[in-house]
C-alpha positions as CSV (number, residue, x, y, z in Angstrom):
1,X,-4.6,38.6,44.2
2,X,-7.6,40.2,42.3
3,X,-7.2,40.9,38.7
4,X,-6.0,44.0,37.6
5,X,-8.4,46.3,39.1
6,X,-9.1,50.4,37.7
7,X,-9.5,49.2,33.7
8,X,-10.8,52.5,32.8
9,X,-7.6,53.7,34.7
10,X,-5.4,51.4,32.7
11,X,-7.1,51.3,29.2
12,X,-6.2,55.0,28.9
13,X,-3.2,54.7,30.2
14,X,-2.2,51.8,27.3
15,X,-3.7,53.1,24.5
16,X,-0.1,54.3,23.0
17,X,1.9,51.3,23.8
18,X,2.8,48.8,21.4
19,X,3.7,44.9,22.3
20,X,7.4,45.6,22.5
21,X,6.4,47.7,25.5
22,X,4.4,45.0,27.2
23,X,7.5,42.4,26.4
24,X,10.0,44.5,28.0
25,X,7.9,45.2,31.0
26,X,7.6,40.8,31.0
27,X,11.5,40.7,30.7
28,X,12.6,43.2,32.9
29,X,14.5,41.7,35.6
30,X,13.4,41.2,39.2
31,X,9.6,42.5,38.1
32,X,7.4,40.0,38.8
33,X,3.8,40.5,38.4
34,X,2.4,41.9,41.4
35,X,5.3,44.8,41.2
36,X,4.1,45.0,37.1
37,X,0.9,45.5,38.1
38,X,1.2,48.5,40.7
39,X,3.3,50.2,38.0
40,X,1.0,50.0,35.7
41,X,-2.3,50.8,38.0
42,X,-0.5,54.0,39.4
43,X,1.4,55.1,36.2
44,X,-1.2,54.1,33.1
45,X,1.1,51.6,31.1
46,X,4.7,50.1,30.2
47,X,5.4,52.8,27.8
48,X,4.5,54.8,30.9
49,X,6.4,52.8,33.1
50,X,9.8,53.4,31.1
51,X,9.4,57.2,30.6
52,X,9.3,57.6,34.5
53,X,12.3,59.0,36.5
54,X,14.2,56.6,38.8
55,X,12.6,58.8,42.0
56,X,9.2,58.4,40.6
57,X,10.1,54.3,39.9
58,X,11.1,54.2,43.7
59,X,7.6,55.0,44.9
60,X,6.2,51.9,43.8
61,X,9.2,49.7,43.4
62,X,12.4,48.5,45.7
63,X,15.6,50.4,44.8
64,X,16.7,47.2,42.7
65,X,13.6,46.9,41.1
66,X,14.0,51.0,39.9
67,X,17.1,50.4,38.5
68,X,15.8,47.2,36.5
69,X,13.4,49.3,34.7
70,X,15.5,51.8,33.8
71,X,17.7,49.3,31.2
72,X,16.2,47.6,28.6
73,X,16.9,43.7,29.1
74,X,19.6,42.5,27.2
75,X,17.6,40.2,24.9
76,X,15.0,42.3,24.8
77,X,16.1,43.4,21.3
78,X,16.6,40.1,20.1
79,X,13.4,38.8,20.8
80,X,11.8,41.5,19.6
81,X,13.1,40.9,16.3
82,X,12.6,37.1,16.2
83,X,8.7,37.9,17.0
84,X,8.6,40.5,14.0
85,X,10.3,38.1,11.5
86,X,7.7,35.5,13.0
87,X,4.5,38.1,12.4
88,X,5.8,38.3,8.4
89,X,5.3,34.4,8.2
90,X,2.1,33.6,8.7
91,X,1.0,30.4,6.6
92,X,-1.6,30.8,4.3
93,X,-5.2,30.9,6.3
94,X,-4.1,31.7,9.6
95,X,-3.8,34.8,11.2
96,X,-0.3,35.5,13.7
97,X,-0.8,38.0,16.5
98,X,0.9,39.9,19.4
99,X,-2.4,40.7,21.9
100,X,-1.5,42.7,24.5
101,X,-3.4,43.1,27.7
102,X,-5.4,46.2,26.2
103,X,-5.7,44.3,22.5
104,X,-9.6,44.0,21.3
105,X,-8.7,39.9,20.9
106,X,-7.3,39.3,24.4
107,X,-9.9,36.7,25.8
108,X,-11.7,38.5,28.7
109,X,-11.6,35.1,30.8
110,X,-7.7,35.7,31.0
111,X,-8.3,39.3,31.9
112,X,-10.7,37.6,35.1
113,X,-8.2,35.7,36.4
114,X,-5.4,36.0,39.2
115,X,-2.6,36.4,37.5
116,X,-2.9,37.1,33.9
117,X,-0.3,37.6,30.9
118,X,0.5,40.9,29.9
119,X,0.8,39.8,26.2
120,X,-0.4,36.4,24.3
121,X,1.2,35.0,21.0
122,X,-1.4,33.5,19.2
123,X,-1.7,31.8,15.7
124,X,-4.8,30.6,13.6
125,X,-8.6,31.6,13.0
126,X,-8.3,34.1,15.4
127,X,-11.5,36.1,14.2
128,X,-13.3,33.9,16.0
129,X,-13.7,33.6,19.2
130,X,-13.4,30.8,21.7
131,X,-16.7,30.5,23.3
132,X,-18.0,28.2,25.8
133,X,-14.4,26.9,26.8
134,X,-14.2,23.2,28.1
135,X,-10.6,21.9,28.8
136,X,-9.7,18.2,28.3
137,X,-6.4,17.6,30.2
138,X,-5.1,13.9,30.9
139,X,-2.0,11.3,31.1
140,X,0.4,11.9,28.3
141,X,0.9,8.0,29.1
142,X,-2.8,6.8,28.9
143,X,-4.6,3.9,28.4
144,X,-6.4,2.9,24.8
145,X,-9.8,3.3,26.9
146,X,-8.1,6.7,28.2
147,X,-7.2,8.3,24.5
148,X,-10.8,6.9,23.5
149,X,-12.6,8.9,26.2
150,X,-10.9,11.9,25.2
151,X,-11.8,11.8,22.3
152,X,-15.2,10.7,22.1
153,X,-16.1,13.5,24.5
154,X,-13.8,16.3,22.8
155,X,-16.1,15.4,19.3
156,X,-19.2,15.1,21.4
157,X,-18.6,18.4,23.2
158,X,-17.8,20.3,20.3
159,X,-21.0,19.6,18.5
160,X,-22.9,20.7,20.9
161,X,-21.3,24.4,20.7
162,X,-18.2,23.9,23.1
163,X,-14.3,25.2,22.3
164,X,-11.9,22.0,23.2
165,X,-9.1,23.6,25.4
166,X,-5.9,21.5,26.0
167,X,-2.0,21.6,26.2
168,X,-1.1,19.8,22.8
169,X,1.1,17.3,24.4
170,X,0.6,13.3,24.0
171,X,-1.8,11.0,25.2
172,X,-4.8,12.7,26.2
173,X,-4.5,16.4,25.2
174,X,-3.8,15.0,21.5
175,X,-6.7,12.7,21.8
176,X,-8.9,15.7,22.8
177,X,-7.7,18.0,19.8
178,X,-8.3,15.1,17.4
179,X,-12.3,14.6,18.9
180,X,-12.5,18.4,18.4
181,X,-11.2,18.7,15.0
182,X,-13.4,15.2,13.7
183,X,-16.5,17.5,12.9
184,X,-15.4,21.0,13.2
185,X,-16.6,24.0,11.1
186,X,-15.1,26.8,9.8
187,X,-17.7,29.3,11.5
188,X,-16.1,28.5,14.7
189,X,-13.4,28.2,16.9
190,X,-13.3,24.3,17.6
191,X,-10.3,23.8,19.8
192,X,-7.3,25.8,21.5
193,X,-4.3,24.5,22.0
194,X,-1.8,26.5,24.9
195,X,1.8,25.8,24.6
196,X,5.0,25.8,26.4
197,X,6.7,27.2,23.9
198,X,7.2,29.9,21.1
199,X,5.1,29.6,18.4
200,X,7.6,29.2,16.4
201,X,8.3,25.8,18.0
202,X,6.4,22.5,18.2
203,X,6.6,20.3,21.1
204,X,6.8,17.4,21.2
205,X,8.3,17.9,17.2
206,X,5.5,15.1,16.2
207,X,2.8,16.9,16.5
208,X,3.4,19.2,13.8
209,X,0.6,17.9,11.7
210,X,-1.8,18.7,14.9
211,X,-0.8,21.8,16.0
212,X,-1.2,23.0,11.6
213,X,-4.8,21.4,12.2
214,X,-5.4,23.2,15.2
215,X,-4.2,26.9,13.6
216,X,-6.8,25.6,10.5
217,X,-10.1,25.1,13.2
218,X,-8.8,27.0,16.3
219,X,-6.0,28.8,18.3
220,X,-2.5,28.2,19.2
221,X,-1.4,30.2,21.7
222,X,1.8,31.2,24.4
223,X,2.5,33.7,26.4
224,X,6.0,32.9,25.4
225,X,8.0,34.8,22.9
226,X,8.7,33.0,19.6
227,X,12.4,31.1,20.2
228,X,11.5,30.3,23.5
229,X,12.1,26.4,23.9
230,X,10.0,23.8,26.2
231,X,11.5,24.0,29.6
232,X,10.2,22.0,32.7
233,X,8.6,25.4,34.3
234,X,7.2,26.5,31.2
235,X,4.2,24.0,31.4
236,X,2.9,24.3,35.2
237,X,2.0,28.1,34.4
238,X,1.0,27.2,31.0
239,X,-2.1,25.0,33.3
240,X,-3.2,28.2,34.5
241,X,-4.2,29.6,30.9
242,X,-5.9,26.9,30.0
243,X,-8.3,26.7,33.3
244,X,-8.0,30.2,32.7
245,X,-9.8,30.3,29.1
246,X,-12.5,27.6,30.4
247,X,-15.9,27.0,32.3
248,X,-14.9,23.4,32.7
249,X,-12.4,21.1,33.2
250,X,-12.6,17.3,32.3
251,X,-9.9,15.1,34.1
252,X,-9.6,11.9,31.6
253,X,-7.1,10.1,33.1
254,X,-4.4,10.9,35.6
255,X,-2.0,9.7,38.4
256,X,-2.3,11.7,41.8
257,X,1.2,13.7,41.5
258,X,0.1,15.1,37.6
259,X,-0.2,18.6,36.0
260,X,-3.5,17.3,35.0
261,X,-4.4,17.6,38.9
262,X,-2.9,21.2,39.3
263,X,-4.9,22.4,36.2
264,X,-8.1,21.1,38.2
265,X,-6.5,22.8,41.2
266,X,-6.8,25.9,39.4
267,X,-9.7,26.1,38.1
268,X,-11.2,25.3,41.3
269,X,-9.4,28.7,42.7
270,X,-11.0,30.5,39.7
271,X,-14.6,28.9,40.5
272,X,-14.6,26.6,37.8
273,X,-16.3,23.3,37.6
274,X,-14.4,20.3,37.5
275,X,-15.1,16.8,36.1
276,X,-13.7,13.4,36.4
277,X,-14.0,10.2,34.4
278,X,-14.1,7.1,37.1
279,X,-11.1,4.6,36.3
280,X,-10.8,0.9,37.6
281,X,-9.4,1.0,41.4
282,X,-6.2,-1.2,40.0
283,X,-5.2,1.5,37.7
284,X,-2.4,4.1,38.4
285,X,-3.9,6.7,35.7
286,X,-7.6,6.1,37.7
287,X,-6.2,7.3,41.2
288,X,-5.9,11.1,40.3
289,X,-9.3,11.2,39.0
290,X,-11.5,9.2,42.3
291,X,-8.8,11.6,44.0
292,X,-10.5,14.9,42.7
293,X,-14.4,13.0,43.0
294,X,-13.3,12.6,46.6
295,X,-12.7,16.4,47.1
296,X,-16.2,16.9,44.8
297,X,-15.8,16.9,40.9
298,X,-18.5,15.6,39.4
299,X,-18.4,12.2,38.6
300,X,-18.9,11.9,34.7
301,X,-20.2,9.2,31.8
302,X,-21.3,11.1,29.3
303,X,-20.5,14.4,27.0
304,X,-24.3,15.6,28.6
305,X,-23.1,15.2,32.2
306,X,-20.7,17.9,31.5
307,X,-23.2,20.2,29.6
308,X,-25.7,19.9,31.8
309,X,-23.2,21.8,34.5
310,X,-22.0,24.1,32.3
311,X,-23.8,28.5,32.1
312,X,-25.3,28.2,28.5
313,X,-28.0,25.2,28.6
314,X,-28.4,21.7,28.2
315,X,-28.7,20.7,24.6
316,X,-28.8,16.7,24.3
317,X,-25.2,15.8,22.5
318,X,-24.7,12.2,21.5
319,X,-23.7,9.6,24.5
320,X,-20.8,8.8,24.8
321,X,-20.5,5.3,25.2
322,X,-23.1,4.6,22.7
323,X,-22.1,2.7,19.5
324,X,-20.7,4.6,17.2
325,X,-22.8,5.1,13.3
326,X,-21.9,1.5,11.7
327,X,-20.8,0.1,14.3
328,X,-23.1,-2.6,14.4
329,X,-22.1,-6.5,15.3
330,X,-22.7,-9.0,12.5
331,X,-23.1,-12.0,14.5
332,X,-24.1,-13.0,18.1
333,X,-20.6,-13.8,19.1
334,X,-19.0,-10.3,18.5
335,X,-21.8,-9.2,20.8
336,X,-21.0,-12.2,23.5
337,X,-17.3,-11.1,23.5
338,X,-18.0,-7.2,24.0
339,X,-20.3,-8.0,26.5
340,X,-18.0,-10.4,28.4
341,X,-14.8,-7.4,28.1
342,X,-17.1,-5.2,30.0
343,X,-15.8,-1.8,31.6
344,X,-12.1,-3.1,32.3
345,X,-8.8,-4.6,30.5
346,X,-9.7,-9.0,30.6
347,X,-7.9,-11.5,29.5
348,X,-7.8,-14.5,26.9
349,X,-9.2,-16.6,29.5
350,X,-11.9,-14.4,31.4
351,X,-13.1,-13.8,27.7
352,X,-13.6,-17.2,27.4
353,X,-15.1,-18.0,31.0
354,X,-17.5,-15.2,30.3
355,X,-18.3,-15.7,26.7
356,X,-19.2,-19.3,26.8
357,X,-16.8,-19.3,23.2
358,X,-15.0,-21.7,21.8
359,X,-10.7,-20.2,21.8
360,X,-11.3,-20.1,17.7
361,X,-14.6,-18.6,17.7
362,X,-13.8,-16.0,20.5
363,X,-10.3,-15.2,18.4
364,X,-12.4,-14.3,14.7
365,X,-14.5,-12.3,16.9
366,X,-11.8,-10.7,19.1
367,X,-10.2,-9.8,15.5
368,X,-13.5,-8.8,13.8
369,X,-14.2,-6.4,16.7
370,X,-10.3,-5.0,16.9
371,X,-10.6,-4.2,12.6
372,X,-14.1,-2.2,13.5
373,X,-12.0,-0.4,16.6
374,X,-14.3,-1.5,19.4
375,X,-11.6,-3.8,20.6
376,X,-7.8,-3.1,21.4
377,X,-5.4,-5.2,22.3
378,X,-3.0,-4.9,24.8
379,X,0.4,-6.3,26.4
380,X,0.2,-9.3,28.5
381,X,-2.4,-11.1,26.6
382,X,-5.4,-8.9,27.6
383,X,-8.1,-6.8,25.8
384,X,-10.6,-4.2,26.1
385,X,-13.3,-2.5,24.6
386,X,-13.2,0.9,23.5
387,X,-16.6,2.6,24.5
């Protein structure tokens, strides 16, 4: 389905309607979007939409679908009153908005896609805009090297002029909000966070703290109505916004059945470029991502690879994968046991084998390198280096 088509048709059609319009139309039973969308190419507009007699309705609409729009939806008040008590409390530096389809805010990536929302809720420094969209999407289990990655590039992309787009939930999408927000500005939009829920709501509950540091650098938005909570079907169409609002999107980390995977699926529908991070062949969280090189993302090491793919140029960020401003070894054993950790989880012993260490001498250095977070341990006795 092409977007909606006609906009000169439609903007001055919509001009009078207000967001409580566009809500009902969204809550009106048996209306799904392609009916929503005939009604308001041929009639101008849900306020439109509403005004119409029942004989007019039928000539776009089934019979059912007719009598659906001429009852407003029996929570349709409710809501609209929960979403007006949450417009009076914004917190203090963040802006709280209702943008409609028509609304001067309302990304025009969303407007380009298949199927987008009538209406967004959206919270924080919404005067700016998010430009040069790159998504970061991943395992909420992943591994240390997994959350590193994710982070790394989400700090390396956002210096170099890109909006970090992710989902807010654990594991990776955190990772990639926390890279974004390391050296944001307040001149720009750093990173957007879409949700599953109302904005009224944080899920998972501990990422409070985030999603308030998010609204301070960035957007959190829904195209669900504050009081909505997280259910399961919420978050596979939530994917779609956020291919939606990006040029780009950077697989981390993820198993082969993943919503990580059906984001990349989408923005490969929407002509988006996708990227993938190469994992060890024994890991679970690698398959998804050789899974998507197979089919032709493009294999990635660095925050430049993804750049250089990207409409807007090739400006040089930092590599990722290169050490990190003090992170310097003191001694030639710290550098023997990095070097002998390599690109995968090792253990005790293979550190040893490769190292050419003494057990205490490879342990100080194992420790030193874990209190300057190059190292991590991990269960079973094994470690590995964080890039």
């Amino acid at each position: 389905m092409d977007s909606v088509s006609n906009p000169a048709r439609v903007d001055e059609g919509i001009a009078g309607s207000h967001w409580r319009d566009w809500l009902r139309l969204c809550m009106t039973p048996l209306l799904g979007f392609h009916a929503q969308k005939v009604l308001i190419e041929a009639l101008g507009g849900p306020r439109q939409v509403f005004e119409q007699p029942i004989a007019m309705l039928r000539r776009f609409v089934s019979e059912a679908q007719a009598q659906s729009l001429l009852r407003a939806p029996a929570e349709w008040s409710a809501v609209c009153d929960r979403t007006e008590a949450w417009l009076q409390q914004t917190p203090q530096g963040v802006l709280q908005e209702v943008w409609t389809w028509d609304h001067p805010r309302y990304p025009q990536m969303l407007r380009d896609t298949e199927e987008p929302p009538w209406l967004l809720f959206a919270q924080g420094q919404l005067q700016h805009a998010c430009r040069q969209g790159v998504a970061i999407v991943g395992s909420r289990n992943p591994t240390p090297q997994g959350k590193e990655n994710a982070r790394r590039f989400a700090d390396q992309l956002q210096q170099s002029g890109c909006c970090i787009v992710s989902g807010l939930a654990m594991g990776i999408d955190a990772a990639a909000h926390q890279g974004a927000l390391e050296s944001a500005h307040s001149h720009r939009c750093a990173t957007v966070a879409v949700v599953g829920t109302g904005l009224d709501l944080v899920y998972p509950r501990q990422h409070h703290a985030l999603a308030k540091q998010v609204a301070q650098h960035g957007w959190v938005i829904s195209e669900l109505a504050p009081g909505t909570p997280p259910l399961p079907h919420h978050f596979p169409r939530r994917n779609r916004l956020i291919a939606g609002l990006s040029h780009g999107v950077l697989v981390v980390e993820a198993a082969l059945k993943s919503g990580s995977l059906i984001t990349a699926e989408l923005a490969v529908s929407q002509g988006k470029e996708v990227f993938a991070i190469p994992g060890s062949i024994h890991s679970v969280l690698s398959r998804g991502c050789h899974a998507l090189l197979r089919q032709g993302a493009k294999l990635v090491e660095t925050a430049q690879d993804v750049v250089e793919e990207l409409p807007w140029g090739t400006a040089e960020p930092p590599r990722v994968g290169s050490p990190a401003k003090g992170d310097v070894f003191t001694d030639s054993n710290q550098q023997a046991v990095y070097k002998a950790l390599g690109h995968e989880p090792q253990h005790l012993d293979s550190v040893l084998l490769l190292s050419g260490l003494s057990l205490e001498d490879a342990l100080i250095a194992l420790q030193q390198l874990q209190d300057i977070n190059r190292v991590v341990a991990m269960p079973g006795g094994l470690y590995q280096c964080l890039h």
